[in-house]
N, C-alpha and C positions, 0 to 999 in steps of 0.2 A: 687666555692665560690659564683658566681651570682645568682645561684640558692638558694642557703642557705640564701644569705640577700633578695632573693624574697620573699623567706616561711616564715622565721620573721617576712618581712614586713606586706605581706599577715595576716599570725596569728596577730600580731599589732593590726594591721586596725579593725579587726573581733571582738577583744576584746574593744576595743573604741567604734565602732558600737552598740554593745549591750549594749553602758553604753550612746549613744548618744541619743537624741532629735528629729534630725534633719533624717530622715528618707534617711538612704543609702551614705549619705555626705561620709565620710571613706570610702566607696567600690569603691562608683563613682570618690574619690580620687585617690585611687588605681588603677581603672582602665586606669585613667587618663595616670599615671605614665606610666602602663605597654604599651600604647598606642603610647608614647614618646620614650619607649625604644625599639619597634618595633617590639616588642613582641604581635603582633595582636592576636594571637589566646586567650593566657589569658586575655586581653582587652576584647576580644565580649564575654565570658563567665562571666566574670566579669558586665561588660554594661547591658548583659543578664538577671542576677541573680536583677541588681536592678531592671529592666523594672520587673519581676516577683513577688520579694520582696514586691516592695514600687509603687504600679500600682495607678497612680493616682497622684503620689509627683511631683513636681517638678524637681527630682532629676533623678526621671523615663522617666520625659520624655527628661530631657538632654540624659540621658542616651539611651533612643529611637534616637535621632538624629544623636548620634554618632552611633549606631550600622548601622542604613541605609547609612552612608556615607562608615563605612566602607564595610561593604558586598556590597557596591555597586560600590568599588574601588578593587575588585578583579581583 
């Protein structure tokens, strides 16, 4: 079941994304989340894809900060 309101959520966010402004906001939310639920590995893949996405935003480079804290709290 947790998995199933991940992938909603997930799908959600992705569909907001493409209709947002604000470059990665919804993923970097997302990642937020999954980061919270302790779910690190979809969090850096997630953090990842913004640093990728949206190279330059603001959003990327929160998203940069979190990814070095975590790989670096392995």
């Amino acid at each position: 079941m947790k998995k199933y309101v991940l992938i909603l959520l997930t799908v959600y966010c992705a569909a907001l994304t493409a209709c947002s402004n604000d470059q990665g906001k919804q993923q970097l939310e997302t990642a937020q989340f999954e980061e919270k639920q302790n779910n690190r590995e979809h969090a850096i893949k997630l953090y990842d894809e913004v640093v990728t996405k949206y190279a330059g935003s603001p959003n990327a480079k929160f998203a940069q900060e979190r990814l070095n804290a975590l790989k670096g709290s392995k």
